[in-house]
N, C-alpha and C positions, 0 to 999 in steps of 0.2 A: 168292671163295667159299671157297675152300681155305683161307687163311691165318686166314677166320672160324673155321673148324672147327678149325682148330688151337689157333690163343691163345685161342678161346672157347672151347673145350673141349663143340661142340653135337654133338650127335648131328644126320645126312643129313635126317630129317624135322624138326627143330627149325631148323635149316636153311632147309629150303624152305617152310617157314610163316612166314617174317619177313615182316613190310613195313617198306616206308621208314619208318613213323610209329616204327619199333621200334628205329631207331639214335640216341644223342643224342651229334651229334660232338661240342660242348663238353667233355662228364665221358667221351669216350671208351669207352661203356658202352654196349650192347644188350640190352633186354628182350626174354626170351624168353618168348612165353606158351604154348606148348602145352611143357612140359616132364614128362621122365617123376621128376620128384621125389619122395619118398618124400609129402611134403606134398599132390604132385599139383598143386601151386601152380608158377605162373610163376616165371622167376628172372633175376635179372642177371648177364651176364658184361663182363668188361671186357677190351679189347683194347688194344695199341698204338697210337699217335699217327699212325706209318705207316701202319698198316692201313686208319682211319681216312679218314685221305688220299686214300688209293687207291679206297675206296668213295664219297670225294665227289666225285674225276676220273671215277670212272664215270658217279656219277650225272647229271653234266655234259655231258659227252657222251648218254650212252642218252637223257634227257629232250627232251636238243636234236634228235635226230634222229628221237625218237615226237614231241614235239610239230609240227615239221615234216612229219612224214607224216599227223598227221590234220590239219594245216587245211589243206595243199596237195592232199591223194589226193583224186578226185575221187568216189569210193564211199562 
């Protein structure tokens, strides 16, 4: 999350409004849609290769261990 806010350049609540549908690792770039633009309009930022990366090792993990817990939990 840290190194989104930094090469993205989002503001803490631009931030934590993303969803996954909002990263496109291909072009390296995340749509931001709640942003405070003068437009008021959504915007692109673009980050590093790395960064990238690192958000798709996450997402690898976190997914494998949520999907894991709803089909195994028994609630």
């Amino acid at each position: 999350m840290i190194r989104i806010l930094y090469e993205g350049g989002l503001r803490i609540g631009e931030a934590l409004s993303l969803w996954i549908e909002d990263f496109d690792i291909g072009s390296t770039c995340i749509q931001v849609r709640k942003s405070k633009t003068m437009s008021g309009e959504g915007r692109k930022v673009y980050v590093s290769g790395d960064t990238m990366n690192v958000f798709q090792d996450y997402l690898i993990e976190y997914h494998d261990v949520f999907t894991v817990c709803i089909i195994d939990c028994p609630f």
